[in-house]
C-alpha positions in Angstrom: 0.0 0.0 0.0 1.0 3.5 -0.5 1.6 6.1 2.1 -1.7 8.0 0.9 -4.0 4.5 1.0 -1.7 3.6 4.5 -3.0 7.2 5.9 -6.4 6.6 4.6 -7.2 3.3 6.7 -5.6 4.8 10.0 -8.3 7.5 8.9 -11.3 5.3 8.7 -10.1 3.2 11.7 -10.0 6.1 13.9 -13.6 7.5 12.4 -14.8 4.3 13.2 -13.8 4.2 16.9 -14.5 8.1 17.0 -18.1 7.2 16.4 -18.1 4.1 18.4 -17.6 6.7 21.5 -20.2 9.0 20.4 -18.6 11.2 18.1 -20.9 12.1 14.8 -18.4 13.1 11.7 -18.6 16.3 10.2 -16.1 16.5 7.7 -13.0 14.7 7.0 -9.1 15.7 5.2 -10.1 19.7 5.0 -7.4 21.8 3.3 -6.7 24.5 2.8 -3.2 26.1 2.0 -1.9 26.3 6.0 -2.4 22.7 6.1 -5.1 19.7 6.9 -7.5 18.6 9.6 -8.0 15.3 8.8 -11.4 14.6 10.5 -14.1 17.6 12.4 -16.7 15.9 14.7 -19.3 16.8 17.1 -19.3 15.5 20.5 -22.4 16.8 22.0 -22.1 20.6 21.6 -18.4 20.4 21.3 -16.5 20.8 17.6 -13.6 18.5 17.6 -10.5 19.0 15.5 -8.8 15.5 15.4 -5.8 14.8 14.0 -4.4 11.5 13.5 -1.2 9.9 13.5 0.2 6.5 12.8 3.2 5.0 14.0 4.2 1.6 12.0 7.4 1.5 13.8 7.6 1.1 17.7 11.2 2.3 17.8 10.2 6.0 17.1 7.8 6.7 19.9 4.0 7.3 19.7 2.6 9.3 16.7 1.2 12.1 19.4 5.1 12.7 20.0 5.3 14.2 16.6 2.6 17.0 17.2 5.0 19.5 17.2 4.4 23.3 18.2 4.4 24.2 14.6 2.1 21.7 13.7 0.0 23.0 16.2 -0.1 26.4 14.8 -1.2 25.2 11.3 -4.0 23.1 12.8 -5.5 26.0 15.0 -5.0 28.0 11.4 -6.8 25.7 9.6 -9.3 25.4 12.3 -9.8 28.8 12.0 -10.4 29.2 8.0 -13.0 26.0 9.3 -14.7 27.9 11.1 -15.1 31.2 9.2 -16.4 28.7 6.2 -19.1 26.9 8.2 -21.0 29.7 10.9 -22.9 27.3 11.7 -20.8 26.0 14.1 -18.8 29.4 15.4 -20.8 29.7 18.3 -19.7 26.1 19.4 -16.8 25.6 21.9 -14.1 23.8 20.4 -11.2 21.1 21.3 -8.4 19.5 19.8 -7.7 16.0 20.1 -4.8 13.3 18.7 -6.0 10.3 17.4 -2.3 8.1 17.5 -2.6 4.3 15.7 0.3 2.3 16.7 1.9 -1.1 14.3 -0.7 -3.0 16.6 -3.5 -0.9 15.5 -3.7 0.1 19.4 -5.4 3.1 19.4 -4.5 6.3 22.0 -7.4 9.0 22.0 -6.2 12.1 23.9 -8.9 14.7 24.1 -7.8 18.4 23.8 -4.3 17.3 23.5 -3.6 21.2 23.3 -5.4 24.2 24.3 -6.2 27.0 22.2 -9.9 29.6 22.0 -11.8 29.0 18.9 
């Protein structure tokens, strides 16, 4: 498999389990030129900007290590352009969380896994 189709199934496992614990999808892989959010849900009243991150080598550490401070900026950017796109949901509050898939396909959710104000 390529990286692309790799990225994809770590994306559809994680929607999967996402929904499993009550989260409804919204949109998934929105770009725009700062970068991607690869899936927005709803949980309850809450907007959720999850990113998620495979790791198919245990010898590097877990894929939530590699959310770097930069990355974090281009998220809360992209979350940002989301959110001026769709009013609908300004008015909601707003979390980021890191979805990480490890080579056992052990999954590690961590809810607002950085703060920020939408």
């Amino acid at each position: 498999m390529t990286t692309i189709e790799i990225g994809f199934v770590a994306e559809q496992k994680t929607l999967r389990f996402l929904q499993k614990n009550g989260l409804r999808k919204i949109t998934q892989n929105f770009r725009t030129r700062f970068g991607e959010i690869d899936l927005v849900m709803q949980d309850k009243q809450s907007l959720v900007f999850v990113e998620v991150r495979l790791r198919r080598n245990r010898f590097h550490g877990q894929g939530f290590e590699t959310i770097s401070p930069a990355k974090q900026r281009r998220l809360i950017q992209t979350a940002q352009i989301y959110l001026m796109r769709h009013q609908q949901f300004k008015r909601f509050p707003c979390r980021f969380d890191v979805v990480s898939l490890d080579h056992e396909d052990k999954i590690t959710w961590i809810k607002n896994a950085f703060q920020v104000q939408c």
